[in-house]
N, C-alpha and C positions, 0 to 999 in steps of 0.2 A: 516591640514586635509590630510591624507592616499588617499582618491580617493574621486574624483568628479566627480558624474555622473549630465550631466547638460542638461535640455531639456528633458528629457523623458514624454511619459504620464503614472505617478505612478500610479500604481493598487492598491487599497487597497479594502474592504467588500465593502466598502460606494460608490465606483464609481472610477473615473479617472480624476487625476489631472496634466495636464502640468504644472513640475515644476521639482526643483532640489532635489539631495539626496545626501549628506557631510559623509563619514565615516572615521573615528579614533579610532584606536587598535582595530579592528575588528566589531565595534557596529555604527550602525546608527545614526551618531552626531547631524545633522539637515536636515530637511523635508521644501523643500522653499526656496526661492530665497537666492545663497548663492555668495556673494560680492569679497571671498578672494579664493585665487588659492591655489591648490592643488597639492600635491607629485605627482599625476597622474590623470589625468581627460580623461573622456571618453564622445563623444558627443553622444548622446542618441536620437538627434531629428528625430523624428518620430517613434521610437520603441516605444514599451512598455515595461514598470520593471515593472515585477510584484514579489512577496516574492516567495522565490527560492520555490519547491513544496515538499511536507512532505510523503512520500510515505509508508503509516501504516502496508503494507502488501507486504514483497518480500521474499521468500527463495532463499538467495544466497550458501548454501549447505558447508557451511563450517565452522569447519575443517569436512576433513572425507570424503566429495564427493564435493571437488573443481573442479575435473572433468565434474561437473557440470554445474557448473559457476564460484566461489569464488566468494571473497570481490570485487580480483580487477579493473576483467570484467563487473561484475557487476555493480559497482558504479560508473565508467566508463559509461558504459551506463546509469544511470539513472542521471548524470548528463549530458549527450547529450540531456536528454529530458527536462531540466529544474532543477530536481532535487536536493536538496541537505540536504535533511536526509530522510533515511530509517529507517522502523521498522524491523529487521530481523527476523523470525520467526524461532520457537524452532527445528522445523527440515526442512529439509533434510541434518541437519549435522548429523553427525555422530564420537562422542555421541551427542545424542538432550542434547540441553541446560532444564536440567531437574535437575538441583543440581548447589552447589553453583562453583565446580572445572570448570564442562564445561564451563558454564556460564564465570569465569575467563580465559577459553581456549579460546573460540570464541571471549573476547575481544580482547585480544591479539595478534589474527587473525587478525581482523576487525582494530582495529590502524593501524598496519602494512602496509595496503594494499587499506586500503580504500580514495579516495579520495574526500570524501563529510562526511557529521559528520550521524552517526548512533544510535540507538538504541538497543536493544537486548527483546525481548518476552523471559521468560520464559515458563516451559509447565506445563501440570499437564497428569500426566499419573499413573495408578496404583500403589503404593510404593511408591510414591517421596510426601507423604504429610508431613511430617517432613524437606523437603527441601526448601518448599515453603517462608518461612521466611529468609532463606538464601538469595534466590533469589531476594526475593525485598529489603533485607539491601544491595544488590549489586549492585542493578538499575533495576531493570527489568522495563520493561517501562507499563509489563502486563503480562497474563499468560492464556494460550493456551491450550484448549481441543477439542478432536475430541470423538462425542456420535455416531461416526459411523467408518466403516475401515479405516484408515488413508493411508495405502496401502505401508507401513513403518514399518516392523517387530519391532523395536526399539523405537516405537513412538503409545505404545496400546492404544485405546481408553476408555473413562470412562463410568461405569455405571449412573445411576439415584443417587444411593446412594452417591459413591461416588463425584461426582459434589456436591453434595448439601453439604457434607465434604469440602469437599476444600473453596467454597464459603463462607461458617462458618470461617472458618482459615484468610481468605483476605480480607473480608469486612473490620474488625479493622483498617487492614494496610491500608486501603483508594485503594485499589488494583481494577484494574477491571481485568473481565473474559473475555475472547473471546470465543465463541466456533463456532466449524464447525458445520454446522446445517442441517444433515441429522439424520434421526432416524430408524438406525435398519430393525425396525421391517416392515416400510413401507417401504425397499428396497425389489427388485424383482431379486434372484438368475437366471443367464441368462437358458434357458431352453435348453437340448441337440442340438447341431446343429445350436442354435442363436449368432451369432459372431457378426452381419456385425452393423455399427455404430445407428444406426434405434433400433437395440436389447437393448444397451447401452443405447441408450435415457429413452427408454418405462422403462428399468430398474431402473431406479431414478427420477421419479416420483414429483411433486411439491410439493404434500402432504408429501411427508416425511423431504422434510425443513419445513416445518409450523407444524411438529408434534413436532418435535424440536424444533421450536420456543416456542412452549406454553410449551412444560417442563422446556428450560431452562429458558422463563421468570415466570414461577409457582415458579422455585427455585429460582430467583434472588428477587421476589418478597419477599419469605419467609425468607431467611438469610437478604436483605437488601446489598447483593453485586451486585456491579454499574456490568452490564452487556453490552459485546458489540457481536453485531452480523455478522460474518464476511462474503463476499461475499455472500450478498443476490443477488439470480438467477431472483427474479421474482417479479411484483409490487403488486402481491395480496400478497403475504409472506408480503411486507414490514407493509401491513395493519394493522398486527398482532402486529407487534414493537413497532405502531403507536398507539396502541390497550391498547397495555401494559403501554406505559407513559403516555397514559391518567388515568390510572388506581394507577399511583404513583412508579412506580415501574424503577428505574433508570438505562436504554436501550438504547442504539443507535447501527445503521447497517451501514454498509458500503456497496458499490456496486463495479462495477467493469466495466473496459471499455468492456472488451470481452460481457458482458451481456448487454450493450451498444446497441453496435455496430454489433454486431453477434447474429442469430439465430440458431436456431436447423436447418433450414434448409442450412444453411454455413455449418455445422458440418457435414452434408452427403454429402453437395460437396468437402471439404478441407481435411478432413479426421484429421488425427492423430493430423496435427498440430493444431488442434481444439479443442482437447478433453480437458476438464476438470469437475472437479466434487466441488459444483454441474452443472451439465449440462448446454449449452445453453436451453433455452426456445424458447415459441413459439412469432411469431411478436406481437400479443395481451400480451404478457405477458409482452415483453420489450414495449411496448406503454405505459402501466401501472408502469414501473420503467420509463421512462422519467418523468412520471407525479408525481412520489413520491419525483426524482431529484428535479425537479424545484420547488415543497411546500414543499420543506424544512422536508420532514419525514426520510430522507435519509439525513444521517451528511455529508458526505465525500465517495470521491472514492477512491481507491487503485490499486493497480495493479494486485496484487496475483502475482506475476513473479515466475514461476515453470518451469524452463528449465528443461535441459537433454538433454542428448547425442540425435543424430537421430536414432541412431540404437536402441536406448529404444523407440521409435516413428514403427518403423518396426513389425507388426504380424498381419497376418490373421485373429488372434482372436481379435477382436478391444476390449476386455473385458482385454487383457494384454498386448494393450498398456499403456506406460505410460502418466498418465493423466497432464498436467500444461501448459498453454501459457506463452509464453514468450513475453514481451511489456511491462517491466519497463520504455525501452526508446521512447517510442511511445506514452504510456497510456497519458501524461498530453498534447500533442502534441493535439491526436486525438478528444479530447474535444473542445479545441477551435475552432472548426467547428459549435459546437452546445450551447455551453454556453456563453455570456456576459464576458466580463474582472473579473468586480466584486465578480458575481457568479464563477468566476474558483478560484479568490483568496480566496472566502470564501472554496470550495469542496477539493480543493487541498493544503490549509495550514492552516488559519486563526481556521476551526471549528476540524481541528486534532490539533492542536496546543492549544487548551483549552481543547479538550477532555481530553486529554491526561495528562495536567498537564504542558506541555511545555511553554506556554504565562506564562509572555508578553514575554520572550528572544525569541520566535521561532515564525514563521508564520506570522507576519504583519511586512510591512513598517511603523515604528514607531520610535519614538527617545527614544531611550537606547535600541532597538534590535538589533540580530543579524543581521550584514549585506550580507542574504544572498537572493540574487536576482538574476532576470534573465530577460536576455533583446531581445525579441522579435521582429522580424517582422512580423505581420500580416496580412499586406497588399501582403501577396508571397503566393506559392501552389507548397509543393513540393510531391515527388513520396518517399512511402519506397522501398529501394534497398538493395538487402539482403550483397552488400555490403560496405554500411553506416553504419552496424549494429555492434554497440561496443561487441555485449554479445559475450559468446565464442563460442557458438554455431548459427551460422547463418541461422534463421527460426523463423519463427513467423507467423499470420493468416494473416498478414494487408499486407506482400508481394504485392506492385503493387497499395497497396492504397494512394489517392493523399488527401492529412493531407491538414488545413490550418495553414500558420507562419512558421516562421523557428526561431529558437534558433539560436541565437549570442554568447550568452556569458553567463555563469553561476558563477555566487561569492558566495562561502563560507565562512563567517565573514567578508568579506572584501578581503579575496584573487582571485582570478578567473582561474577559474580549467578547466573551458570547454570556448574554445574561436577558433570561423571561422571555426569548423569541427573536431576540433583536443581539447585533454587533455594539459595544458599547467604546469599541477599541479605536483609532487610529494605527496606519501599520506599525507593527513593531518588531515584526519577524528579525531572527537570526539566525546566519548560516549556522550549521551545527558538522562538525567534524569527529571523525572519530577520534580519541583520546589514545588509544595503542593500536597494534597492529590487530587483525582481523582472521591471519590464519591458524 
């Protein structure tokens, strides 16, 4: 055996077992008391391993605005928070991953630099639907639309018509859709003179996610493409989701720590570092997503990780800052305050790892998976400090907040990339693809 990890309490969906976990050439050899020594063994007693965390939703911004973040800060950080695969989403590179070339640029980024194994979203935008078959004979893990401003010249968003095109084209290929679920028509153009973050709230409205929502599950209904609903804001939206797969129609939403953990009224005290769209909501509104969280109508969380420079953070006009939190490396942290072991394994790996196509190799402590885990202590309480923070831009909303657990050590297939505070890895990311189809 490669490494022995002995003594831990393993996490897995089902609950927590004190016991061993054996890996060789990269894959989970055996689960259970294990008799023979090992190339290298780590004592685990008292921590917890639980499956490294799969984080469905980051723009790392590259190639094109690595000034943003890149591959390498970024994965970086989201393996200080446990992680160790990302979904990267079709922009803030630049080109968007919208054709079969980019798509081949970004990966070649993303190897390079990455030190936790990745994914890649394709997108769907105006013109690119002859692309779209490229992109999933490439790997796309899925494929990405915005039915409202995406706030990315190069990344336009889709009509009704078109949506319902593309999901024609991708149901076949077993493909799901994601989309950003604001609509249009129920956004509110800010009025002469309204700047200040309160303008910005009123501006994007709850109704205009859930107008979204019934169009695009109307269309995922009708084509029969598996649909997924990205950063739901609010628990009465998720009803709608909940709504639709009672109804047959193949849906699932994700949520997000920001809408967690933060309200709309954080966002008038924190200001910029707060902003993202859609919006915080109100405390009834996050009451209502805890309670979708924990009955299971809400698959998994994500992070949405949307950096940017500070000076893209800087304007009077809160309508042109720019919108995205940062808390890749926090997001899976900040949970275990409020979830169960179990529950985190299933939110943060296990139920993205079948969504998606990934199981059995990704997401659970299993014999023939990836060995990619992470070993906790939860018994601690530490502070974020804006400098512990890997990304490259140091800021985020949770500044000064006291997390439960602290991360130890992070393994990807068996290697260990993050260990005592510090990266021990060179990259070694790999792309990861789904294994069957997805609908």
């Amino acid at each position: 055996m490669d490494l022995i990890i002995r003594h831990g309490n393993v996490v897995t969906p089902d609950g927590v077992t004190p016991t061993d976990i054996a890996v060789a050439d990269g894959k989970i050899a055996a689960v259970g008391a294990v008799r023979e020594a090992g190339r290298q063994e780590v004592n685990a007693r008292g921590l917890h391993v639980f499956p490294g965390g799969i984080d469905a939703h980051v723009h790392f911004n590259e190639p094109g605005r690595a000034e943003w973040e890149g591959f390498e800060t970024g994965s970086r950080a989201l393996a200080a928070g446990g992680g160790t695969v990302y979904f990267d989403m079709p922009l803030n590179a630049h080109p968007p991953t919208i054709d079969g070339d980019a798509f081949t640029h970004k990966f070649v980024a993303a190897r390079a630099r990455s030190v936790v194994d990745f994914a890649l979203w394709g997108g769907i935008v105006p013109g690119n639907l002859d692309e779209l078959e490229s992109l999933s004979e490439r790997g796309a893990i899925g494929f990405k639309a915005f039915l409202c401003d995406s706030g990315i010249e190069d990344f336009p968003c889709v009509d009704h018509r078109h949506l319902r095109e593309a999901m024609k084209r991708l149901a076949p290929l077993g493909e799901i859709v994601a989309v950003h679920a604001e609509w249009p028509d129920k956004l509110h153009p800010p009025a002469l003179g309204r700047m200040s973050a309160r303008d910005y709230l009123d501006s994007r409205p709850v109704e205009a996610e859930q107008e979204a929502i019934r169009i695009a599950t109307e269309l995922a209904g009708e084509t029969g493409c598996a649909l997924h609903i990205v950063h739901v804001s609010a628990g009465s939206s998720v009803e709608l989701v909940s709504r639709a797969r009672q109804q047959g129609v193949n849906v699932t939403c994700e949520t997000c720590p920001h809408y967690l953990f933060l309200t709309e009224r954080d966002l008038e005290k924190l200001g910029a570092v707060a902003k993202c769209a859609p919006p915080l909501r109100s405390a009834e509104e996050q009451e209502l997503l805890w309670a979708r969280v924990r009955d299971g109508s809400i698959l998994f969380i994500a992070s949405d990780h949307s950096p940017s420079p500070w000076a893209m953070k800087q304007n009077t006009d809160f309508f042109k800052v720019w919108g995205g939190i940062s808390s890749c490396q926090h997001a899976w942290p900040l949970l275990l305050s409020k979830l169960e072991p179990a529950a985190l394994a299933k939110l943060t790996a296990a139920n993205v790892a079948d969504r998606f196509g990934l199981a059995p190799h990704k997401g659970r402590i299993a014999v023939g998976a990836d060995a990619d885990l992470t070993l906790v202590h939860l018994d601690t309480e530490t502070v974020v400090k804006a400098e512990d923070l890997l990304y490259r831009h140091k800021h985020t909303p949770y500044l000064g907040r006291k997390i439960r657990g602290h991360v130890l050590r992070t393994i990807v297939r068996g290697r260990t990339v993050y260990l005592g505070g510090k990266i021990v890895s060179p990259p070694i990311g790999h792309l990861v693809k789904a294994t069957r189809k997805r609908s």
